[in-house]
C-alpha positions as CSV (number, residue, x, y, z in Angstrom):
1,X,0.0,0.0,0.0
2,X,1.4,3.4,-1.1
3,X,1.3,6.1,1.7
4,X,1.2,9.0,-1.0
5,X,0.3,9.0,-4.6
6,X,-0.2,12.5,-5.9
7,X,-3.6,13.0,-7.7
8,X,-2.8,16.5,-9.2
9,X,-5.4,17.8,-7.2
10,X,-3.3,20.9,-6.7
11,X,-4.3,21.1,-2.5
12,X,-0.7,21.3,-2.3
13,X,-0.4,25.1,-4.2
14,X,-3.3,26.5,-2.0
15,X,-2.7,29.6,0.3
16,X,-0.7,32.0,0.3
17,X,2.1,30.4,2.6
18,X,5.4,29.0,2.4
19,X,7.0,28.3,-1.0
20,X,10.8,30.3,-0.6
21,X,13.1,29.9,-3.1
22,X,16.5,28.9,-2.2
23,X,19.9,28.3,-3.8
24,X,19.9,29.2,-7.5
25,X,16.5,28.6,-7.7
26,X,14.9,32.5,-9.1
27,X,17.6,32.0,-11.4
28,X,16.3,28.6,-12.9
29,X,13.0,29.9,-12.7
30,X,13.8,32.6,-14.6
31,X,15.2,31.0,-17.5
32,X,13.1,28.4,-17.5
33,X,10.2,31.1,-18.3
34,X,12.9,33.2,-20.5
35,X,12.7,36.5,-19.1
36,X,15.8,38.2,-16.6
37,X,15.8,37.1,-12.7
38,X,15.3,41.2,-12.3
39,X,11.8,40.4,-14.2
40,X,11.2,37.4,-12.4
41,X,11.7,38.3,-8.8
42,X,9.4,42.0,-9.8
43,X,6.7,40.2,-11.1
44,X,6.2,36.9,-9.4
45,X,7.9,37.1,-6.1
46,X,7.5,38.4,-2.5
47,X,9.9,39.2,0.5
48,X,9.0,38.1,3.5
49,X,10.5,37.2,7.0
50,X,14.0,37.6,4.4
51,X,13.4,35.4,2.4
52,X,11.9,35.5,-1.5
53,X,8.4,33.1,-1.9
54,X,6.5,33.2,-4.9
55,X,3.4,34.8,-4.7
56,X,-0.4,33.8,-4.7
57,X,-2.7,34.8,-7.2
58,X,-6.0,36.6,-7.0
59,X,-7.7,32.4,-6.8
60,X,-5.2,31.8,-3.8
61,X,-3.1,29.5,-5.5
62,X,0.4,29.4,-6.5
63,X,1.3,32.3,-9.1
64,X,2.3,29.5,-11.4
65,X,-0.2,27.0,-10.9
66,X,-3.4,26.7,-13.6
67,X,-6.7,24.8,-12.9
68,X,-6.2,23.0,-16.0
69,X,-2.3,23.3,-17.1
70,X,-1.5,22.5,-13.6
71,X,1.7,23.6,-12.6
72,X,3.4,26.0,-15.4
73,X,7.2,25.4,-14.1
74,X,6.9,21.8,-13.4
75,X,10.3,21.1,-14.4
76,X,12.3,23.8,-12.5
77,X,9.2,24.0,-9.4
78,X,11.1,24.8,-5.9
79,X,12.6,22.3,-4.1
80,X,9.8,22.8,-1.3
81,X,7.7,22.0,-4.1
82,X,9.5,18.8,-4.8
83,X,9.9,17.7,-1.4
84,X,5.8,17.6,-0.9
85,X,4.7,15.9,1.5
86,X,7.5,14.6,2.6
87,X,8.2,18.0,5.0
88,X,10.3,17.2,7.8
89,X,8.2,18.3,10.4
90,X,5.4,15.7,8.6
91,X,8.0,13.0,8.4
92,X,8.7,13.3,12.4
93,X,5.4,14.5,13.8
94,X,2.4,11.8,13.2
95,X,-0.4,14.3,14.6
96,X,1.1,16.8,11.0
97,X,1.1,13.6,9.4
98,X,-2.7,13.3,10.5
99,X,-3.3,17.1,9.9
100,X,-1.7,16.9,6.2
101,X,-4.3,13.9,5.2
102,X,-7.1,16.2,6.0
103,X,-5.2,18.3,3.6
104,X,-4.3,16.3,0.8
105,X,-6.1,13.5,-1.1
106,X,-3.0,12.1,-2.4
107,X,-2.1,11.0,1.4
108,X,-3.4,7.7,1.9
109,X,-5.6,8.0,4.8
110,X,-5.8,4.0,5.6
111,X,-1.6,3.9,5.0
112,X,-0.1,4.5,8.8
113,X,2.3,6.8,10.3
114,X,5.2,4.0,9.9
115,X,3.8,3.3,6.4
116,X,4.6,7.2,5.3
117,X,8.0,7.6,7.3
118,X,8.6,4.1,5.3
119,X,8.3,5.4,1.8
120,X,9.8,8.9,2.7
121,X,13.3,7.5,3.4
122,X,13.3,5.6,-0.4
């Protein structure tokens, strides 16, 4: 039984909240989409607590993510992105791990705690 098999539901880029870029990531971003990391970082990003996140848009969802094209920088997304769910503090904590099912249909709500922590560390 798999613990987590995304469904593209896009629960996951909802809310304004906590995608940061890090590394050389505006810079992939940015040339991933073709335009400068001046451009990028104007028009699609935020600074907050000092640190750059992409922003929301006016539907609450990730800047880059479309109801039907689903995410429009798949290949370069943010390693937060990437990571999804497997968070630390999900990985370590069973009542987030609880929380994040409510959250996300992908998470197998009959799979257990052990099941999830299981499959993160493949």
């Amino acid at each position: 039984m798999k613990a987590f098999e995304c469904k593209m539901c896009g629960a996951c880029c909802y809310g304004e909240g906590g995608i940061f870029l890090a590394g050389s990531e505006k810079e992939k971003i940015a040339d991933f989409l073709g335009i400068s990391v001046d451009h990028f970082v104007h028009q699609y990003c935020e600074t907050r607590h000092q640190r750059l996140y992409l922003k929301v848009g006016r539907d609450n969802y990730c800047i880059f993510y479309d109801q039907k094209k689903r995410c429009l920088i798949h290949p370069v997304k943010p390693e937060r992105c990437v990571l999804w769910p497997y968070y630390p503090a999900i990985v370590t904590d069973e009542e987030t791990w609880e929380q994040a099912k409510d959250g996300c249909p992908g998470l197998n709500p009959d799979a257990s705690f052990e099941d999830f922590v299981r499959e993160a560390g493949k």
